[in-house]
C-alpha positions, 0 to 999 in steps of 0.5 A: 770549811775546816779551823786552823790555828796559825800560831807558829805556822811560819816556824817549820821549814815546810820541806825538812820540818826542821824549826829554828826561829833564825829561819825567820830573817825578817817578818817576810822572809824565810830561809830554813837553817838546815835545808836552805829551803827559801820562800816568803814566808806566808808561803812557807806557813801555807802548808803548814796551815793546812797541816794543821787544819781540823774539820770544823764541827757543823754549825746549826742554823735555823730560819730567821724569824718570820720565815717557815718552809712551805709545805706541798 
């Protein structure tokens, strides 16, 4: 599992990288100033979001209360 933060993922045109807020014509649609690249634009933030995405840090976990491992 890896952490993204998705705050202005849907900002750059995932194919030029340009960002231009007029890219955005509406909350759905994307439509990049300089490329003319289009996409809906969840779909355009998708390679963005894993470009940003970071390893997470392992979580320590430990049996719930009651319950130990058997040992043979």
């Amino acid at each position: 599992m890896v952490r993204a933060d998705p705050v202005y993922t849907s900002q750059p045109c995932n194919r030029c990288r340009v960002v231009d807020a007029n890219s955005r014509k509406n909350q759905a649609e994307f439509v990049c100033t300089a490329c003319e690249h289009t996409a809906h634009a969840d779909v355009n933030a998708a390679p963005n979001i894993l470009g940003a995405a970071r390893p997470c840090q392992p979580v320590e976990t430990s049996a719930p209360a009651g319950l130990r491992s058997r040992n043979p």
